[in-house]
N, C-alpha and C positions, 0 to 999 in steps of 0.2 A: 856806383861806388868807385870812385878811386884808387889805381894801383898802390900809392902809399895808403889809402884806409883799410886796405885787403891785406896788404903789409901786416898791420898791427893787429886785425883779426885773426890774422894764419898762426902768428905769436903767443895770439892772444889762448887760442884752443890750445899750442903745445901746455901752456899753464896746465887750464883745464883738464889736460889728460892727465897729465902727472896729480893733480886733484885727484881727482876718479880715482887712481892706480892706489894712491895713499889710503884712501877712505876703500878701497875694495880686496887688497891683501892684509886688513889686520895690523897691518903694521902703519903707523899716523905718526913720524916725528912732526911734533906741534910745531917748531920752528917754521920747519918747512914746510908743512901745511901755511900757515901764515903768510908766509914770505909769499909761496906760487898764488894764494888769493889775493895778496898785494898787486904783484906783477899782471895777473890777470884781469884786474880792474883796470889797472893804468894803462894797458891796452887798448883795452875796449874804449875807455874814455878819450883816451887820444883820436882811436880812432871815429870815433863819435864826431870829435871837434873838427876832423879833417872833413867829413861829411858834410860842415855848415862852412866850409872852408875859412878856418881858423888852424893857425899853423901849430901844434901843440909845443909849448918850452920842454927842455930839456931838463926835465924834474920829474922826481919821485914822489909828489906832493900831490893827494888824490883831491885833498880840499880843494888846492889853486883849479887843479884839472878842471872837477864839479863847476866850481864858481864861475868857468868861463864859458859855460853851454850858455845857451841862448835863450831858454827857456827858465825862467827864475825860479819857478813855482817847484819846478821840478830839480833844477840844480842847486836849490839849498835843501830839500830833501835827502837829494844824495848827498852831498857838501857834509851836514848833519850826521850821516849816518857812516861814513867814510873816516874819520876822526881815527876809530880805532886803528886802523892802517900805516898810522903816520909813523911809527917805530917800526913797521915789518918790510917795509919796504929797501931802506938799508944797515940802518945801524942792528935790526936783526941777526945779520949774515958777519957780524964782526964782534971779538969778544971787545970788552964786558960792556958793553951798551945793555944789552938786555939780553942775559945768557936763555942759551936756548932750550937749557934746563929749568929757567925759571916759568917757561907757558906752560897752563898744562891744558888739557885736553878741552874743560869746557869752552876756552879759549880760543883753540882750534876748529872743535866743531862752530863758535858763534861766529869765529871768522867766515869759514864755510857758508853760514846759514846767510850772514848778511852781504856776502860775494854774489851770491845767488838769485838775491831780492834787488841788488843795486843791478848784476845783470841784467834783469829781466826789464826793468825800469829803464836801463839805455836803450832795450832793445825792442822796447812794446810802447814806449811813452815819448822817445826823442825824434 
């Protein structure tokens, strides 16, 4: 693994933690929730692409990310399931794009649920 791919892993888990910490005191703002699953994917998919030595662009766009793995079969699966992330990444974090009153929870836990599933897929199938 490469010091820049170890980079966006080490990044990648502060996400993850602050996940965990949300989903484990009872208290979940869904924004945020969102947003850290956002961030924590872009992560890992960056660093995915440093590992096939592809230089990741400087985007918040998990699609573009997905689409440039190497493997097709597998990067329009994610590409596909990644979709919902395209607003949490930044216009979340800014009003009124998509106020952060308007997520609510199921929202949050599917973010969760499908952060999860695309992890495991970078990290078992790439």
């Amino acid at each position: 693994m490469s010091p820049e791919s170890k980079d966006y892993i080490e990044k990648a888990l502060i996400d993850w933690e602050l996940i965990m910490l949300m989903r484990s005191n009872g208290y979940m703002p869904y924004g945020g929730m969102c947003f850290h699953c956002q961030q924590y994917l872009e992560k890992l998919l960056k660093a995915k692409l440093l590992e096939y030595d592809i230089v990741p662009p400087w985007t918040h766009d998990l699609v573009k990310l997905a689409e440039m793995l190497p493997h097709s079969e597998i990067s329009g699966k994610i590409a596909n399931k990644v979709t919902i992330f395209q607003t949490y990444g930044v216009e979340i974090r800014y009003p009124p794009i998509v106020p952060t009153c308007a997520l609510s929870e199921d929202e949050a836990v599917e973010a969760y649920e499908i952060a999860l599933e695309i992890a495991t897929m970078i990290r078992d199938k790439l």
